[in-house]
MIPATOR-366505 format. One record per residue (C-alpha): chain; x, y, z; residue number from 1. Coordinates in Angstrom, 1 decimal. Example, Ala and Ser with C-alpha at 12.3 -4.5 7.8 and 13.67 -1.06 7.14 Angstrom:
2
['A' [12.3 -4.5 7.8] 1]
['A' [13.7 -1.1 7.1] 2]
***
This chain:
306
['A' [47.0 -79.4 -90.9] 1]
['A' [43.7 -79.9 -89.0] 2]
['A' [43.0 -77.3 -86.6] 3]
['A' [42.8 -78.9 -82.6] 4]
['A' [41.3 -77.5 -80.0] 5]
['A' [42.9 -77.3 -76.4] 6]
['A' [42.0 -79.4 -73.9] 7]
['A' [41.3 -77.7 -70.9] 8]
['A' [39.7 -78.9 -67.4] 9]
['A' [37.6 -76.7 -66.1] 10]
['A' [36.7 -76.7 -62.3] 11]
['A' [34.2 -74.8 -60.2] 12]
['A' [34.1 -72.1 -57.7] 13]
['A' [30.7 -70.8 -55.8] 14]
['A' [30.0 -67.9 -54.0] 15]
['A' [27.2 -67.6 -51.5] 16]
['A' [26.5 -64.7 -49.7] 17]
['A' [23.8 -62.2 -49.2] 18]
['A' [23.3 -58.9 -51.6] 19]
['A' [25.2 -56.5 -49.2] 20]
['A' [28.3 -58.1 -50.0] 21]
['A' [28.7 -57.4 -53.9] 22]
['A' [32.2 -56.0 -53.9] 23]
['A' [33.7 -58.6 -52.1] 24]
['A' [32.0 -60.9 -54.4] 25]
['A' [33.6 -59.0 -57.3] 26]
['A' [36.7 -59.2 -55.8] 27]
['A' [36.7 -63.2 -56.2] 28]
['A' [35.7 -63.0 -59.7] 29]
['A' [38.2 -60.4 -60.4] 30]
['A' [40.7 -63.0 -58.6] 31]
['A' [40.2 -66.1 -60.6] 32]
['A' [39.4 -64.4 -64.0] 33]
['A' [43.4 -63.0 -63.5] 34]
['A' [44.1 -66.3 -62.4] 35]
['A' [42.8 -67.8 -65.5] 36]
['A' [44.7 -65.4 -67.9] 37]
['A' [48.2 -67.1 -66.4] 38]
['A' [47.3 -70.4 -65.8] 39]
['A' [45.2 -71.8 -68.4] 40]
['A' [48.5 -71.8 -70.7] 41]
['A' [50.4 -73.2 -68.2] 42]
['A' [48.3 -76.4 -66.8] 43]
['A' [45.4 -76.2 -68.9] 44]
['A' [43.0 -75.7 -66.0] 45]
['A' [40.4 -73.2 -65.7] 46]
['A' [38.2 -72.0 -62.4] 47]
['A' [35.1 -71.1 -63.3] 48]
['A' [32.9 -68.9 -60.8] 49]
['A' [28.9 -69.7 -60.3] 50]
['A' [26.3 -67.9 -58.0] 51]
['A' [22.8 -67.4 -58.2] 52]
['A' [22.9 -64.0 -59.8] 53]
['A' [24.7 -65.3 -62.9] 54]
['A' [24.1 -69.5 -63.2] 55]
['A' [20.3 -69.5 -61.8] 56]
['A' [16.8 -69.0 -63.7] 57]
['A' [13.3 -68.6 -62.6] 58]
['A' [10.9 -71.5 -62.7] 59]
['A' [8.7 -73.4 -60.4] 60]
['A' [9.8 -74.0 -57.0] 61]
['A' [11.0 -72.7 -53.9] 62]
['A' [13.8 -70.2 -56.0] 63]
['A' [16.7 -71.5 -53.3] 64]
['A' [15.5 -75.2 -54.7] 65]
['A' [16.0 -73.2 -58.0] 66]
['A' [19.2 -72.0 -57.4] 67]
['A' [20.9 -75.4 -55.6] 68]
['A' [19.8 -77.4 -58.3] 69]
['A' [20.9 -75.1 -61.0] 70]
['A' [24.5 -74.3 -59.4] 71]
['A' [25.8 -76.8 -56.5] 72]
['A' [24.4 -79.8 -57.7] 73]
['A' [24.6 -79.4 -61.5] 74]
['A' [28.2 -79.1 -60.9] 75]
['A' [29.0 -81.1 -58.2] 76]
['A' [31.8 -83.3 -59.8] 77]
['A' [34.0 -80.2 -60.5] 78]
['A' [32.7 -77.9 -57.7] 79]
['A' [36.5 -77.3 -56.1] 80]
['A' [35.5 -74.6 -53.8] 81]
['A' [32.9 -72.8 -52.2] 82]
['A' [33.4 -69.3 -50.7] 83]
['A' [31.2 -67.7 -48.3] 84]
['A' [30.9 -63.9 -47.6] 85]
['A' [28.9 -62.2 -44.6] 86]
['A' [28.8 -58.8 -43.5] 87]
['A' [25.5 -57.4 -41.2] 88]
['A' [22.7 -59.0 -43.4] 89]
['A' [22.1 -62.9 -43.2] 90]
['A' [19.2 -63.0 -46.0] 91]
['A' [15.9 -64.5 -46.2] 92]
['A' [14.9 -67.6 -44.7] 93]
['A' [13.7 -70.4 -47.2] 94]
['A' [11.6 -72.9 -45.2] 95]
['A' [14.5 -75.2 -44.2] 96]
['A' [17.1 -72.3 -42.8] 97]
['A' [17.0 -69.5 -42.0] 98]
['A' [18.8 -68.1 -45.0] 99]
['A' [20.1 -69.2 -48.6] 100]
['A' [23.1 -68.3 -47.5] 101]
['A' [23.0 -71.0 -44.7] 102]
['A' [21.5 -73.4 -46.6] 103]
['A' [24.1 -73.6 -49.2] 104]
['A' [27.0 -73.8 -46.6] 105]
['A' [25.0 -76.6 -45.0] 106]
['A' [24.9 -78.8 -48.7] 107]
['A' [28.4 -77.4 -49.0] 108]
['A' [29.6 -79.0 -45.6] 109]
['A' [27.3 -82.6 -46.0] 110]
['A' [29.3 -82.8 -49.5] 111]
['A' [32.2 -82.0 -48.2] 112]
['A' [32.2 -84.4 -45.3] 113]
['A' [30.5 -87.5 -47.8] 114]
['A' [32.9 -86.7 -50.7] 115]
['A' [36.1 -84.6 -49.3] 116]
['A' [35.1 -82.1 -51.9] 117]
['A' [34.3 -78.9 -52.5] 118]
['A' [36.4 -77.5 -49.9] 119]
['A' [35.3 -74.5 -47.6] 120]
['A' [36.7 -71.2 -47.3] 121]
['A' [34.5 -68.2 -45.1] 122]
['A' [35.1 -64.6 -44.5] 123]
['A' [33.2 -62.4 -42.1] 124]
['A' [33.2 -58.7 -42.4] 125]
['A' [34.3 -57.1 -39.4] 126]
['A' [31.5 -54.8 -37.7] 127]
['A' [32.7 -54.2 -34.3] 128]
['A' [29.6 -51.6 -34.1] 129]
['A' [25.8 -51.7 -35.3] 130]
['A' [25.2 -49.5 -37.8] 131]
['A' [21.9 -49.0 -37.9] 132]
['A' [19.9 -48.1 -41.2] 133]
['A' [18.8 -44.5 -41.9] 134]
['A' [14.9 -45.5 -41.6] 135]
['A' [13.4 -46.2 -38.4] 136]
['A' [11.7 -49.0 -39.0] 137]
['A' [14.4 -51.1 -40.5] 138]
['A' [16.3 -50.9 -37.9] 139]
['A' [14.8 -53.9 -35.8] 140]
['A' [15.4 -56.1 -39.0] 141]
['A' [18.9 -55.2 -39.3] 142]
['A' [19.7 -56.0 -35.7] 143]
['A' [18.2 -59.3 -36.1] 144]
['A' [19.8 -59.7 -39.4] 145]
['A' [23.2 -58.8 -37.3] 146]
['A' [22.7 -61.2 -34.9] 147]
['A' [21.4 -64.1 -37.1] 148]
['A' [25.0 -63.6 -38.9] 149]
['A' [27.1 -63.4 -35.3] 150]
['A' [25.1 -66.9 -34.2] 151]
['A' [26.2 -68.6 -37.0] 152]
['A' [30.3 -67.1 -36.6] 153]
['A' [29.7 -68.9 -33.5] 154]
['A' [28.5 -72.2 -35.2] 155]
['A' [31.4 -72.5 -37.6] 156]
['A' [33.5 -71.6 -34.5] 157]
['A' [32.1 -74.0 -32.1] 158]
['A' [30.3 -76.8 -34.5] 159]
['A' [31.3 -80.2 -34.8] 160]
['A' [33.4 -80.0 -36.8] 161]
['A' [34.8 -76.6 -36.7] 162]
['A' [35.3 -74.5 -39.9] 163]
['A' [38.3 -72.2 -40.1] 164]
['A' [36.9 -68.7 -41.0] 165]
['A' [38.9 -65.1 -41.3] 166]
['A' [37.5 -61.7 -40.6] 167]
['A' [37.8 -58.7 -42.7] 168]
['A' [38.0 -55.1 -42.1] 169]
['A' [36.9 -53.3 -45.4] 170]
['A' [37.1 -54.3 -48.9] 171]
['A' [40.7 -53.7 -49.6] 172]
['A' [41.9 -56.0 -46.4] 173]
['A' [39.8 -58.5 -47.8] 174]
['A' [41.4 -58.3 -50.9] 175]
['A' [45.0 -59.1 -49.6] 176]
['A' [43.5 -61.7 -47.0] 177]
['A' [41.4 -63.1 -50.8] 178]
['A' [44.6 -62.9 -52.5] 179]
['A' [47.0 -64.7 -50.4] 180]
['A' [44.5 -67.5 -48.8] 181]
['A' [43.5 -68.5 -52.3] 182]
['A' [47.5 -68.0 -53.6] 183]
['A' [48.2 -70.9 -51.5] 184]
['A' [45.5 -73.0 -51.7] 185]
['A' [45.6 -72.8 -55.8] 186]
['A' [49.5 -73.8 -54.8] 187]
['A' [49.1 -77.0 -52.7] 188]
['A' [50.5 -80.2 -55.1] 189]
['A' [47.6 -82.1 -53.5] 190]
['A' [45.1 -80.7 -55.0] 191]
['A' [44.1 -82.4 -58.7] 192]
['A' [44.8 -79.5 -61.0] 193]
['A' [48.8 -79.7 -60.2] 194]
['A' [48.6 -83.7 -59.6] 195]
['A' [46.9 -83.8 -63.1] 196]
['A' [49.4 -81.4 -64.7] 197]
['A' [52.7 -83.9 -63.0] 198]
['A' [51.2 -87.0 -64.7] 199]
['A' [51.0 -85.3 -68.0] 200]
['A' [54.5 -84.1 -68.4] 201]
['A' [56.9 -86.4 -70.7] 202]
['A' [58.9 -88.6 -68.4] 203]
['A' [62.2 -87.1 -68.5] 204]
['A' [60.8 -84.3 -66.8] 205]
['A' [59.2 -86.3 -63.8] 206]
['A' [62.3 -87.8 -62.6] 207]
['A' [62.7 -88.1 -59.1] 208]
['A' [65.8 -86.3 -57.8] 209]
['A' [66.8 -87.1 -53.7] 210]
['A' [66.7 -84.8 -51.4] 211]
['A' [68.9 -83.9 -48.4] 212]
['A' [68.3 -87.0 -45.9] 213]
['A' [65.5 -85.4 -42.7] 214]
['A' [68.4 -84.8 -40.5] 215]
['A' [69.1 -81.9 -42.7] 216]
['A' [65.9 -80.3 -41.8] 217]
['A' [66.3 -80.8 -38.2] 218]
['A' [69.3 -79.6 -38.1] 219]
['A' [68.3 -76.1 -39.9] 220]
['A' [65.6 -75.9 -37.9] 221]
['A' [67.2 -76.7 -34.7] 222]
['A' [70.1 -73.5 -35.9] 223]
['A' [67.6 -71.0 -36.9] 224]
['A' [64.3 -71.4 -34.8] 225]
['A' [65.5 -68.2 -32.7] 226]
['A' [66.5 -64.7 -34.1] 227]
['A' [69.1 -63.8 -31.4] 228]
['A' [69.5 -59.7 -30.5] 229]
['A' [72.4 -58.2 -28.5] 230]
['A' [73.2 -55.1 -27.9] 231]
['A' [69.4 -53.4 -26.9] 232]
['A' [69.3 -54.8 -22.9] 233]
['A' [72.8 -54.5 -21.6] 234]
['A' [72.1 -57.0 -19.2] 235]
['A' [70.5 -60.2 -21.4] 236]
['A' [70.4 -60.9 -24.8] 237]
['A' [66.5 -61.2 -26.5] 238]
['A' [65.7 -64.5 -28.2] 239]
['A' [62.5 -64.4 -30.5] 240]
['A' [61.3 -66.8 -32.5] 241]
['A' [61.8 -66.7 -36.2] 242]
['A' [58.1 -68.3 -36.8] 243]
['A' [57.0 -64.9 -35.3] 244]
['A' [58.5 -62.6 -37.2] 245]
['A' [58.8 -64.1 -40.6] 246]
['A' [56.5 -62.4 -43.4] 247]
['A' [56.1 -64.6 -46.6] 248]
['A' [57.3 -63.8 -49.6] 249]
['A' [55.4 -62.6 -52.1] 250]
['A' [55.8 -61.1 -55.9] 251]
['A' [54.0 -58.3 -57.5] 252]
['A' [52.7 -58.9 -61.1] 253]
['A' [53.3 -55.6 -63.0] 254]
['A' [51.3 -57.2 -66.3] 255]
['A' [48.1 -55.1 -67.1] 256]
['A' [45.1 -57.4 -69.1] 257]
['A' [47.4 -56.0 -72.2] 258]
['A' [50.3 -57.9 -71.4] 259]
['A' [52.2 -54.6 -71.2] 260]
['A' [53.9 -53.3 -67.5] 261]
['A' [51.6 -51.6 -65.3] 262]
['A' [53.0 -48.0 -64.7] 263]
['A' [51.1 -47.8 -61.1] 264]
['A' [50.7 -49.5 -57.9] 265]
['A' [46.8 -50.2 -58.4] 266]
['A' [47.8 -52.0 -61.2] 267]
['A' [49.6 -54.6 -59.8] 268]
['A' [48.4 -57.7 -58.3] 269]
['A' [50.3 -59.8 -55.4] 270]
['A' [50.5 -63.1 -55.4] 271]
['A' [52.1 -66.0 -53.6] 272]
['A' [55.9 -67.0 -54.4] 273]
['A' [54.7 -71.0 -54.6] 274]
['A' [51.9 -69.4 -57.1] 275]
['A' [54.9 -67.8 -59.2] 276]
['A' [57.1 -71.2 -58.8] 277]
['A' [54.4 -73.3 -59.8] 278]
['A' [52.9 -70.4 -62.6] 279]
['A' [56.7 -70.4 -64.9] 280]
['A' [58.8 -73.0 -65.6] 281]
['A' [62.0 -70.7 -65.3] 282]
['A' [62.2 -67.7 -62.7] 283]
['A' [65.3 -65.0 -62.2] 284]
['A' [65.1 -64.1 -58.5] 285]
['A' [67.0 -60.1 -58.0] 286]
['A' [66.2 -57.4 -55.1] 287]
['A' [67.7 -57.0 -51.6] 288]
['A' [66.5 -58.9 -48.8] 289]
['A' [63.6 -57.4 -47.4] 290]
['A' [62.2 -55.7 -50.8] 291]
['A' [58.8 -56.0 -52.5] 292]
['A' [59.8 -58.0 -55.5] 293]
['A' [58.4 -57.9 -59.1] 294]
['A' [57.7 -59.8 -62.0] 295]
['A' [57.8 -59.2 -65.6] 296]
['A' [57.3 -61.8 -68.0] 297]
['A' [58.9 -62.5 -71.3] 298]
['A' [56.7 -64.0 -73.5] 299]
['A' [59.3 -64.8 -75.8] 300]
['A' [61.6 -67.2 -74.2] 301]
['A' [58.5 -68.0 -70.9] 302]
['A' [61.0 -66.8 -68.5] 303]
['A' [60.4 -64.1 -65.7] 304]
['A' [61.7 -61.7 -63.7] 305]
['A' [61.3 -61.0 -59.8] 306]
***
């Protein structure tokens, strides 16, 4: 028998963002290097993270020159996504912007608008206060580095177009907001790396099957829009809309990187239910409405448990 490698398409992730923000940076490479460890198997894609302090070398040129031409445009045809992070430091200013943080957003959002691709995702660290460094004479640069950072929140906010940004408290709200943004995003069936994975399945297992006609769906939504509640005013009944209340579903992975079940909370990693659906090809839903569900996998048979 002659040994075959797997065939795996591999697609690209950058980060840009200023030095103050390394654990949130960590955080995304911790995301999609758990991501990997389930998916690869399943549709043979892999997301590879670049930035500057791992996918850049020195040579001679202006070093955010360097660091586009060795990162965004070196892997432009599979760049999927770029991420930027900001806290209270903007960075330096390279010539052309006044930051290399800026400056890749702004080759980031030309791309983007010329090809459709890499798509754009921004988080801002909440500082609702200065805080001021503990040395004197910083602390003019770090208000101008704060404000440099709250002009361009405004930008994305107010520029033409817009970009859709979220705002972070510390790093373990960033986390959860990481974790469930990027859940769903990995999980819409536009994107290639699902389209890609739907052509390559035999036949058979493509076959369309018809769903309930769009009256259906009117219908349900027309019967359970409101979430009617008696019995609190004696005088009038509250309606509230279901659209308000409702809390997305979500599973907790309780593998650790052993493939054993992780004993402890910290261990386990949320994700999106569309990431579990479209992660196993056979799922056992159990728990009470309203619960925290689980999953275990057995490797054995590919089913899981939630």
């Amino acid at each position: 028998m002659t040994l075959k490698p797997t065939n795996i398409a591999e697609y690209h992730v950058f980060i840009a963002s200023p030095k103050d923000m390394d654990r949130e940076r960590q955080a995304v490479r911790d995301f999609f290097r758990e991501y990997n460890r389930n998916t690869v198997r399943a549709l043979g894609v892999r997301f590879e993270v670049i930035d500057w302090e791992n996918y850049s070398t020195i040579g001679v040129g202006c070093p955010q020159e360097l660091i586009t031409r060795q990162t965004l445009e070196r892997y432009q045809k599979s760049l999927a996504l770029v991420i930027g992070l900001l806290g209270q430091t903007f960075g330096c200013p390279t010539g052309t912007h006044e930051s290399g943080t800026e400056e890749e957003f702004q080759w980031a959002l030309d791309a983007h608008q010329a090809h459709g691709f890499p798509e754009i995702k921004w988080f801002f660290r909440r500082v609702d206060q200065f805080i001021a460094p503990p040395e004197p004479e910083r602390i003019q640069t770090a208000l101008e580095q704060w404000e440099k950072v709250r002009r361009f929140q405004r930008r994305l906010r107010e520029g033409e177009p817009p970009v859709y940004y979220k705002e972070f408290d510390d790093s373990r709200s960033f986390l959860d907001i990481l974790q469930k943004d990027l859940s769903l995003w990995l999980s819409d069936p536009a994107h290639p790396w699902l389209t890609q994975r739907d052509r390559q399945l035999p036949t058979q297992h493509r076959a369309e099957v018809p769903g309930p006609p769009s009256e259906y769906y009117k219908n349900l939504f027309q019967d359970f829009r409101w979430l009617d509640i008696a019995g609190i005013d004696t005088d009038r009944a509250f309606r509230i809309p279901l659209s308000e209340l409702y809390v997305r579903l979500r599973v907790i992975s309780e593998e650790n990187h052993e493939g054993e079940v992780a004993q402890s909370m910290s261990e386990r990693t949320p994700i999106a239910i569309e990431e579990a659906l479209n992660r196993y090809a056979r799922l056992v839903i159990v728990g009470d409405p309203g619960e925290v569900l689980s999953n275990v996998v057995d490797e054995s048979s590919g089913s899981v448990t939630l």
